[in-house]
C-alpha positions as a Markdown table, in Angstrom:
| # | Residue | x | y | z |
|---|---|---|---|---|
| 1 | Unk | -20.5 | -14.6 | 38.8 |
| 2 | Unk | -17.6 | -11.9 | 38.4 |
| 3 | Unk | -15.3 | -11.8 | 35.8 |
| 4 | Unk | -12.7 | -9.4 | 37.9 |
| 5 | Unk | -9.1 | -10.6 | 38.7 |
| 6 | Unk | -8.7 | -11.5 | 42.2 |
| 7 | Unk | -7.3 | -8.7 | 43.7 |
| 8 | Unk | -4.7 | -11.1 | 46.0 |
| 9 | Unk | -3.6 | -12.5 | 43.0 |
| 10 | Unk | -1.7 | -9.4 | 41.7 |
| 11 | Unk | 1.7 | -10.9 | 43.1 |
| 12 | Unk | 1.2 | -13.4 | 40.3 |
| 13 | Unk | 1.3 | -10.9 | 37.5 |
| 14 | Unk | 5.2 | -10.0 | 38.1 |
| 15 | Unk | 6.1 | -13.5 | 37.5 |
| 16 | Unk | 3.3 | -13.8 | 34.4 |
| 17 | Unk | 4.2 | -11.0 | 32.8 |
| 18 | Unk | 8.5 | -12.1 | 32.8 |
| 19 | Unk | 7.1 | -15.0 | 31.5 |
| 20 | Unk | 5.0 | -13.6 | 29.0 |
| 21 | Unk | 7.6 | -11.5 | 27.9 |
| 22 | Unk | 10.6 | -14.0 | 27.9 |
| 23 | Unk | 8.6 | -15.8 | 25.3 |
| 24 | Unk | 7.6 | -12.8 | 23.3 |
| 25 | Unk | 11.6 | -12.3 | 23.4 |
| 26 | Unk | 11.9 | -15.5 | 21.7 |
| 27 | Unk | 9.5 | -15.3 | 19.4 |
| 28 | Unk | 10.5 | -11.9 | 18.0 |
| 29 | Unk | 14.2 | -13.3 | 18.1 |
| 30 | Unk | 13.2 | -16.0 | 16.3 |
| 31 | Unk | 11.5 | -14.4 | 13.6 |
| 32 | Unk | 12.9 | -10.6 | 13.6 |
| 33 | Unk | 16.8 | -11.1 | 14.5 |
| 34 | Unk | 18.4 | -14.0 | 13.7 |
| 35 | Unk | 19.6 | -14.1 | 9.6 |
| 36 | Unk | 18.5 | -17.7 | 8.1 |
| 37 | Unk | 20.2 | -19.0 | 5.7 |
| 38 | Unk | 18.6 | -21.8 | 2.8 |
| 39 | Unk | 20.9 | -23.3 | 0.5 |
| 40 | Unk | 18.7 | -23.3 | -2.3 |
| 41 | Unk | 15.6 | -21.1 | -3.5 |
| 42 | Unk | 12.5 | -22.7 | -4.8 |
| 43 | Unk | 12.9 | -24.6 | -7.8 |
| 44 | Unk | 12.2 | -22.7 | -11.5 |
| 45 | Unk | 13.7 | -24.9 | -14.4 |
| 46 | Unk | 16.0 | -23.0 | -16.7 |
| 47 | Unk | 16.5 | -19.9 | -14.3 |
| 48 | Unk | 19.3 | -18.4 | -12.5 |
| 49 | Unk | 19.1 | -15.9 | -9.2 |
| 50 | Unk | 19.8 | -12.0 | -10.5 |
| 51 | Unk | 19.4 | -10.4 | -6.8 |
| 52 | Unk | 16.9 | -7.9 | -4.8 |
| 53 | Unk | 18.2 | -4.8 | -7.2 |
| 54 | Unk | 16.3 | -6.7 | -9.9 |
| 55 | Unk | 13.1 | -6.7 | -9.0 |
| 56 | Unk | 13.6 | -2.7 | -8.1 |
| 57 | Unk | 11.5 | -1.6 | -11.2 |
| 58 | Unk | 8.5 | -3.3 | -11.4 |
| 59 | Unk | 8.5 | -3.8 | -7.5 |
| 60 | Unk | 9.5 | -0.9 | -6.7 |
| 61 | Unk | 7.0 | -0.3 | -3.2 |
| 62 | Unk | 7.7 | -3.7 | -2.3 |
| 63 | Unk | 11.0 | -3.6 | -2.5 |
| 64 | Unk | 11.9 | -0.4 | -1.0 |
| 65 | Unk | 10.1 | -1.4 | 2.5 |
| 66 | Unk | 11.8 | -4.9 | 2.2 |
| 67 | Unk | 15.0 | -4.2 | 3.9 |
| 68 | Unk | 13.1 | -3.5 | 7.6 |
| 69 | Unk | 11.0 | -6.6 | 7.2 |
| 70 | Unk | 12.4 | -10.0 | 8.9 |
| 71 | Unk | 12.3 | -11.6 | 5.8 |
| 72 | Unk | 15.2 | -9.7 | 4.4 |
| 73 | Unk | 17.4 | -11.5 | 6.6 |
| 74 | Unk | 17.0 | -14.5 | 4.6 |
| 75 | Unk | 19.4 | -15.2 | 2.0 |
| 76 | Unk | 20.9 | -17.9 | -0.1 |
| 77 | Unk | 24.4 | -19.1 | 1.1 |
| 78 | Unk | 25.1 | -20.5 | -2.6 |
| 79 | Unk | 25.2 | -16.5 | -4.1 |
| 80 | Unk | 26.9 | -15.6 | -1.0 |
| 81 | Unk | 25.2 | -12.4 | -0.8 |
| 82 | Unk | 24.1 | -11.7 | 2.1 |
| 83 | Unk | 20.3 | -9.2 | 1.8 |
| 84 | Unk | 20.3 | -9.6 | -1.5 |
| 85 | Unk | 18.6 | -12.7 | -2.3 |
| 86 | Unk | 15.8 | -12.2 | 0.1 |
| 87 | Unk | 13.1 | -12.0 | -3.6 |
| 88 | Unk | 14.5 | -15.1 | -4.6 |
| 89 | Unk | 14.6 | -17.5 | -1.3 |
| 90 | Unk | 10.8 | -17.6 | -1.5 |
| 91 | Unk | 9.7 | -16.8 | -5.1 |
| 92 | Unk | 12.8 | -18.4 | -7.0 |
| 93 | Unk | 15.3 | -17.6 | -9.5 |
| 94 | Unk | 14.3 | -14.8 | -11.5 |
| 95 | Unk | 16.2 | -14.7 | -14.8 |
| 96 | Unk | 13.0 | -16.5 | -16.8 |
| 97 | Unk | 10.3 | -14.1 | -14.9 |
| 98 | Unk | 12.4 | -10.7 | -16.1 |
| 99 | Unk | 13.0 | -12.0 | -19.4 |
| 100 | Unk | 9.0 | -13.0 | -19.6 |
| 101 | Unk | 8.4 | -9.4 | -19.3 |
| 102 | Unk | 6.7 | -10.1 | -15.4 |
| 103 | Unk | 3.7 | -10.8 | -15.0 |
| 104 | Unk | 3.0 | -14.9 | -12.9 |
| 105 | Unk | 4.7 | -16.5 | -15.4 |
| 106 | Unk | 8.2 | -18.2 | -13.7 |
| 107 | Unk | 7.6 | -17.1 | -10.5 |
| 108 | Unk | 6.8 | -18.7 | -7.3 |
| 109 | Unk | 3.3 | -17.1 | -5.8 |
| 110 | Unk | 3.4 | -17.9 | -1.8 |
| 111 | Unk | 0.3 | -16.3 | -1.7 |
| 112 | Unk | -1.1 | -19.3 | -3.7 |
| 113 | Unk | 1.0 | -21.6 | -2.4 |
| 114 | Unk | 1.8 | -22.2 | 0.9 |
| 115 | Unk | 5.1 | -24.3 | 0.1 |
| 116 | Unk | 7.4 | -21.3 | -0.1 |
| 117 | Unk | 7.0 | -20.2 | 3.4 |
| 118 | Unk | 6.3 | -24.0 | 4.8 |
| 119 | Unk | 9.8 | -24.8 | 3.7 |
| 120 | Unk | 10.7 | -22.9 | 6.8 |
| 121 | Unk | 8.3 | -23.0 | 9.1 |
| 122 | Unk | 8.2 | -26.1 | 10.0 |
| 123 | Unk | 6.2 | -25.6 | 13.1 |
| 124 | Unk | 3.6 | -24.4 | 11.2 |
| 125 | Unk | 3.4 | -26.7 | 9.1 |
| 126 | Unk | 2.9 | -29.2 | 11.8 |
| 127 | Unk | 0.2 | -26.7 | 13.4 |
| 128 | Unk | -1.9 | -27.2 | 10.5 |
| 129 | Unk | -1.9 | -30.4 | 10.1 |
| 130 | Unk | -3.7 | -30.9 | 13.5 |
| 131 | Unk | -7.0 | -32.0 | 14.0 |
| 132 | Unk | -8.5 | -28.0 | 13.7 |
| 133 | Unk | -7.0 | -25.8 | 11.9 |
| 134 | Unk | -7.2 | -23.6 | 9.5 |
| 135 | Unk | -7.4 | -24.6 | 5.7 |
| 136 | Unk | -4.0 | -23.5 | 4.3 |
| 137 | Unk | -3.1 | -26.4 | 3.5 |
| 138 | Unk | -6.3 | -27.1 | 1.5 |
| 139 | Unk | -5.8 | -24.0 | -0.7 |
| 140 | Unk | -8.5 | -22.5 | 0.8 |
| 141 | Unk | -6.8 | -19.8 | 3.1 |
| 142 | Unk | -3.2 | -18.2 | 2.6 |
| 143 | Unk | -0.2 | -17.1 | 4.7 |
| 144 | Unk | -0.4 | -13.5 | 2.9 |
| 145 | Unk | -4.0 | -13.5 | 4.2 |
| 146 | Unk | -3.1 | -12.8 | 7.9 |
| 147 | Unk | 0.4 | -12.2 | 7.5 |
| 148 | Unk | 2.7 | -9.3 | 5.3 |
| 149 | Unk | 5.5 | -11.0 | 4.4 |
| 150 | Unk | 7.1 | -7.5 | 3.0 |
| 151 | Unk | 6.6 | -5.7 | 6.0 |
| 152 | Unk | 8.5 | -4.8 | 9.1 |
| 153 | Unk | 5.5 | -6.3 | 11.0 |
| 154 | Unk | 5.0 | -9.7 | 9.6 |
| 155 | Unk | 1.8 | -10.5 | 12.3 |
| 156 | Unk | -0.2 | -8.0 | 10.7 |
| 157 | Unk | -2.0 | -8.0 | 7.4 |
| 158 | Unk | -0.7 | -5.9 | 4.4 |
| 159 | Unk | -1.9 | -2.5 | 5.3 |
| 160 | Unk | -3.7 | -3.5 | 8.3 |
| 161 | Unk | -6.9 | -2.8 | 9.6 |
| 162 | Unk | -7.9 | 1.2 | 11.1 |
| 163 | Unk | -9.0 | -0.8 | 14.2 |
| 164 | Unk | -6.4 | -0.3 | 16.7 |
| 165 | Unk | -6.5 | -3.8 | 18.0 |
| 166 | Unk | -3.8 | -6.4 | 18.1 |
| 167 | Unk | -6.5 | -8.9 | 16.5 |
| 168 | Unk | -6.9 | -7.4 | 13.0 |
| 169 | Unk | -5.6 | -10.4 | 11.2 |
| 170 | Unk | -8.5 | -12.2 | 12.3 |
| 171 | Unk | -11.1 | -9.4 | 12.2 |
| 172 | Unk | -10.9 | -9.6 | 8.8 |
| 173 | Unk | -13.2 | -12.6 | 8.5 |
| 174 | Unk | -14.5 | -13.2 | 12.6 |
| 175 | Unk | -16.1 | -10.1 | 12.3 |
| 176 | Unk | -18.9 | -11.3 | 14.7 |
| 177 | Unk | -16.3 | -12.3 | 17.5 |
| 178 | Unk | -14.0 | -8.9 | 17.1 |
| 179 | Unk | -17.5 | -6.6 | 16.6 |
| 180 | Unk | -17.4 | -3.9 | 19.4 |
| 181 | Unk | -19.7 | -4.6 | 22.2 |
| 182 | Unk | -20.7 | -2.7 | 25.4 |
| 183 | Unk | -19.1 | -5.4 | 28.0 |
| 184 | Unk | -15.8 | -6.3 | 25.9 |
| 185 | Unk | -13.9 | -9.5 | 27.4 |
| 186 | Unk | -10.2 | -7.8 | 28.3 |
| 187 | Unk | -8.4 | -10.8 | 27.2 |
| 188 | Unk | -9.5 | -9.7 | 23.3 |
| 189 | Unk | -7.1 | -6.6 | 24.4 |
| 190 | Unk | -4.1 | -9.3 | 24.9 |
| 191 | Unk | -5.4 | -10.2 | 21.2 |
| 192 | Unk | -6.9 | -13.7 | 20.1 |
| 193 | Unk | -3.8 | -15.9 | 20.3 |
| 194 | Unk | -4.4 | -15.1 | 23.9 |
| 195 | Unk | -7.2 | -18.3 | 24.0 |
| 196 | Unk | -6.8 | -19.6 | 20.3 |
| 197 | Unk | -3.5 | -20.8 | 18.1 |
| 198 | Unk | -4.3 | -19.0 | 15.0 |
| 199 | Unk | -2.6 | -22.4 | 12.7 |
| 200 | Unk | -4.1 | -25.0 | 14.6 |
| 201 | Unk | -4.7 | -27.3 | 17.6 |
| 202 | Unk | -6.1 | -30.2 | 18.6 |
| 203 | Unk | -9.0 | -28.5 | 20.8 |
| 204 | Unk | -12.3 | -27.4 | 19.0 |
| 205 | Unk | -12.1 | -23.7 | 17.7 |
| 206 | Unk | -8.3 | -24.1 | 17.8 |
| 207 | Unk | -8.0 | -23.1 | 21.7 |
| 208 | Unk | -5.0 | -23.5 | 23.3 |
| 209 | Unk | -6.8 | -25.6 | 26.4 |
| 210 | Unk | -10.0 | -27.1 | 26.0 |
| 211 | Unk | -10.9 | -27.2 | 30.0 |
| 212 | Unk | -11.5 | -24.7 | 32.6 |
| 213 | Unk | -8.1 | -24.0 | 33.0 |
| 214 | Unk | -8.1 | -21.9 | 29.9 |
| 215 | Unk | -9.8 | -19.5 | 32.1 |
| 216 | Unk | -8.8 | -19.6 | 35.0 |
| 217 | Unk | -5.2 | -18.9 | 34.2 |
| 218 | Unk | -6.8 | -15.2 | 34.7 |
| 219 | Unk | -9.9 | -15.7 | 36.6 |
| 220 | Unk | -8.4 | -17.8 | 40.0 |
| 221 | Unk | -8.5 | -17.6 | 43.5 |
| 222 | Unk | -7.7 | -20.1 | 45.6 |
| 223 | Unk | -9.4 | -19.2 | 49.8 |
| 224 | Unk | -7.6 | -19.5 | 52.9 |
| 225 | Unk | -6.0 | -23.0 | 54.3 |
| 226 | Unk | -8.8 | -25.1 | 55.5 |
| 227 | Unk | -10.8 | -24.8 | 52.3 |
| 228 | Unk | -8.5 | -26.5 | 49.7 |
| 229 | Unk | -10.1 | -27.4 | 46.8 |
| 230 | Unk | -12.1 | -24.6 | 46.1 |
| 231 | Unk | -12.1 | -22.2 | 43.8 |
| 232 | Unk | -13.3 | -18.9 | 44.1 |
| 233 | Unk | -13.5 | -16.3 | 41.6 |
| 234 | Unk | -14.4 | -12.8 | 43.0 |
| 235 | Unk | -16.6 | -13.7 | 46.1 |
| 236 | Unk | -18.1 | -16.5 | 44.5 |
| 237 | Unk | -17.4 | -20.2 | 45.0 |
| 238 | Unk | -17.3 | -21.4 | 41.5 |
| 239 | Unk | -16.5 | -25.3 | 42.4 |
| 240 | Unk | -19.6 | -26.8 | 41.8 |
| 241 | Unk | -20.0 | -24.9 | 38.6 |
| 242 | Unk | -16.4 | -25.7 | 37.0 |
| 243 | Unk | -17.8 | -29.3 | 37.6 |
| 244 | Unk | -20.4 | -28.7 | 35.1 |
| 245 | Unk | -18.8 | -28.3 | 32.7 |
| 246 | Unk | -16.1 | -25.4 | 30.7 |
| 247 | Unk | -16.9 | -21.6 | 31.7 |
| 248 | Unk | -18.3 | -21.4 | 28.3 |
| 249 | Unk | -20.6 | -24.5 | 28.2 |
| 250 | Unk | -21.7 | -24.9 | 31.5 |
| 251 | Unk | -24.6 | -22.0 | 30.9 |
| 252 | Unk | -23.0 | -19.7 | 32.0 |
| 253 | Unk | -20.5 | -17.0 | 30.1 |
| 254 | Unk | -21.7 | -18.2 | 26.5 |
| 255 | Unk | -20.4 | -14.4 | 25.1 |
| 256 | Unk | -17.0 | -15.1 | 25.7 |
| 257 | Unk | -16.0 | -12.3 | 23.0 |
| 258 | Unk | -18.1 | -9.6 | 24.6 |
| 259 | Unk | -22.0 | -8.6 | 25.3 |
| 260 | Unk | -23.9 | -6.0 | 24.6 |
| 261 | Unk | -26.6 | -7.1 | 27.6 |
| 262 | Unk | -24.4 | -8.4 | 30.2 |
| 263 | Unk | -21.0 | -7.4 | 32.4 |
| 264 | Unk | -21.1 | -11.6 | 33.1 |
| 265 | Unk | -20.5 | -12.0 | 29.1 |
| 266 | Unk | -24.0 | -13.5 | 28.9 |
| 267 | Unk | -26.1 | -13.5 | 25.9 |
């Protein structure tokens, strides 16, 4: 059973790939581009907003690298500043939290608390609310966990991993399934929210599809007229087996992360 792309199906990948990178487009717009605007910051009782320029001297790394993160572009229309209230839109106000001398009293903690960011990302918050996902919502995971929300790249970590993968986020604690291996899947190249949606979804393990198709949106070959209905990947005819069951299940490719003892991604 081979794991190659059919080599007839290379028209395909023009199409895929303006697809692919339409969406991308989107999702970078969405997040990187466009300025948000929240009418009012998280809630702190007795405090008043002071600005970005505030938080300069106890934060000063942080807020020195702010300004090329997407997050900067958030702002509160009732100050009317526009990049200058990006501190205050998640953490709140910060008169009572200067005057306290720093430190976590009066200040809003999105790393312990999900709410800041969920007021939002809506989405997301729907995302993990599905049937698996993973357990933000039950304190016991954060958003700063897989994301830096002060950085200009907030998909990544804070400081990342030296791994040079697009997956780091997750290597941090699926060390077994990122783990370098002799026969490496390609698709971990793409990165993990190539099979998986990292907040949640309604498929075990949080993959996007829970049926063959998952697969065979790369490995797909459909024969000549006369044999509809098969499906061939490489020079195999891999009907009969799809009926079995998922790539993954039906005894078959059971390392679908890599192996170290076979091309096939068998164990």
């Amino acid at each position: 059973m081979s794991l190659s792309k059919p080599k007839n199906l290379r028209w395909l990948a023009v199409p895929a790939l303006a697809l692919a990178a339409g969406t991308l487009g989107l999702l970078v717009n969405s997040c990187s581009t466009a300025d948000r605007t929240i009418d009012a910051a998280p809630v702190i009782p007795g405090a008043h907003e002071v600005g970005n320029k505030a938080c300069l001297d106890c934060h000063a790394p942080i807020v020195q690298r702010f300004p090329s993160s997407p997050h900067a572009r958030v702002h509160l229309a009732a100050l009317g500043k526009d990049g200058d209230t990006g501190c205050e839109s998640c953490h709140g106000p910060g008169s009572k939290h200067i005057e306290a001398g720093g430190g976590p009293k009066f200040i809003i903690n999105p790393g312990k608390d999900p709410a800041a960011c969920l007021q939002c990302h809506l989405e997301t918050r729907s995302e993990f609310q599905s049937l698996h996902h993973h357990p933000v919502l039950e304190g016991r995971m954060n958003c700063v966990q897989c994301h830096d929300p002060h950085g200009n790249d907030i998909f990544k970590p804070a400081g990342g991993l030296a791994m040079g993968r697009r997956s780091e986020s997750c290597a941090q604690c699926h060390r077994k399934q990122t783990r370098p291996v002799v026969f490496e899947h390609p698709a971990l190249r793409e990165g993990c929210t190539t099979c998986h949606n990292p907040h949640g979804s309604l498929n075990r393990k949080m993959l996007t599809q829970s049926d063959p198709n998952l697969c065979l949106r790369c490995h797909a070959e459909v024969p000549a007229p006369g044999l509809s209905g098969q499906i061939y990947i490489g020079n195999t005819d891999h009907t009969g087996f799809l009926q079995m069951g998922t790539c993954w299940t039906a005894g078959c490719h059971t390392a679908v992360h890599g192996s170290n003892v076979d091309v096939r991604l068998r164990y």
